[in-house]
C-alpha positions as CSV (number, residue, x, y, z in Angstrom):
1,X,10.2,8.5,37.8
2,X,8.1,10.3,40.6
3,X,8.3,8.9,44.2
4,X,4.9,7.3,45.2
5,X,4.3,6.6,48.6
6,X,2.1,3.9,49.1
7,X,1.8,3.4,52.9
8,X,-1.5,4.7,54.5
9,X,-2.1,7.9,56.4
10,X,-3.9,7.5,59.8
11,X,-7.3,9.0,60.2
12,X,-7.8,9.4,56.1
13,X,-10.0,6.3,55.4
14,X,-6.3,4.0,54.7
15,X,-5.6,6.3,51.4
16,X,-1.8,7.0,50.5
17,X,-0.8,10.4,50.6
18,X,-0.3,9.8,46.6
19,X,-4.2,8.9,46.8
20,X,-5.4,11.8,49.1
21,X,-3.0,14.0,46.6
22,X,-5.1,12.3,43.5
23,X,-8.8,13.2,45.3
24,X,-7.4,16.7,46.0
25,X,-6.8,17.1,42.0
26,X,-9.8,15.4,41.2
27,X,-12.0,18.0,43.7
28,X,-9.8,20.8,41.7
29,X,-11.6,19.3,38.4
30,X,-8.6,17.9,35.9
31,X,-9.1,14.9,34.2
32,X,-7.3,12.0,34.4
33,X,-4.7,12.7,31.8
34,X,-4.0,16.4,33.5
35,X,-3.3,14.8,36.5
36,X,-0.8,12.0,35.1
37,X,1.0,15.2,33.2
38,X,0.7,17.4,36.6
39,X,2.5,14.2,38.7
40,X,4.3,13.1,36.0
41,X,2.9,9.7,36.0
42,X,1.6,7.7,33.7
43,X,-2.4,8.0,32.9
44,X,-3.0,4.3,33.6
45,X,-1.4,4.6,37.0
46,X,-3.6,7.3,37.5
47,X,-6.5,5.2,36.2
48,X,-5.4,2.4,38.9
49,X,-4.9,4.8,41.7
50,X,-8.4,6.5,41.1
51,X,-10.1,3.0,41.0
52,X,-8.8,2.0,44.1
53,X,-9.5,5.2,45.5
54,X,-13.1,4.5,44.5
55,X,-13.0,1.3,46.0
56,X,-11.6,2.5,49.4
57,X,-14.2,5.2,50.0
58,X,-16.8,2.9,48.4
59,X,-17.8,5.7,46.0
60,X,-19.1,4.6,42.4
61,X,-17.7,8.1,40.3
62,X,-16.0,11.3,40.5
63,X,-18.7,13.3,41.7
64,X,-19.1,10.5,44.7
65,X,-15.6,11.0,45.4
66,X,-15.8,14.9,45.5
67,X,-19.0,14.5,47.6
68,X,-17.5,12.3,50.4
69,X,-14.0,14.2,50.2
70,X,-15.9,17.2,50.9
71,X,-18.2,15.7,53.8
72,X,-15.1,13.9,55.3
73,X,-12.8,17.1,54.9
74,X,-10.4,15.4,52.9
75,X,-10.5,18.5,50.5
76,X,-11.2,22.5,51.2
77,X,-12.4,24.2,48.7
78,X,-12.3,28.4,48.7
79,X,-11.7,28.1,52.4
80,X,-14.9,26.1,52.7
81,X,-15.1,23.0,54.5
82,X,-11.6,23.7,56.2
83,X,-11.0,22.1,59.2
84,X,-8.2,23.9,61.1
85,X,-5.5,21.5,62.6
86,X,-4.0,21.9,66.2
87,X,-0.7,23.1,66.8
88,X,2.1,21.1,67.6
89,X,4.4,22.7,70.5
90,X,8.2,21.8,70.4
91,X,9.1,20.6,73.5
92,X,9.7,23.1,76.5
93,X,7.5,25.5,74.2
94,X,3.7,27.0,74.5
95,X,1.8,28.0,71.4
């Protein structure tokens, strides 16, 4: 069975990184069941994982969720709506 971390990412609305990995596949348009076969997870935990996800962003459907991923750069699509991270120095280093 796949690992699925449940614990919340800072700074990404308290979704998992299994839930911001769901809305990323969602955005790319599978369905449900493509998703469960791409993460090799059952489709009803996919089913509870996108309701909750729903629930967290306060988002009634898929096209809700795309809308706010988009708008809260949870999701880049063709380069579009990317935000660009800052680099992390190692110690005793300049980037």
């Amino acid at each position: 069975m796949a690992s699925d971390d449940m614990s919340p990412v800072p700074g990404q609305g308290n979704l998992s990184d299994r839930e911001l990995q769901i809305v990323e596949l969602v955005a790319s348009g599978l369905t449900n069941q493509e998703i469960s076969e791409k993460l090799e997870i059952s489709k009803r935990t996919v089913d509870n994982h996108i309701s909750n996800i729903l629930t967290k962003t306060a988002t009634g459907n898929r096209v809700a969720l795309f809308r706010w991923a988009l708008q809260s750069g949870k999701v880049c699509i063709d380069e579009v709506n990317c935000c660009v991270l800052p680099q992390v120095k190692p110690e005793g280093q300049e980037v």
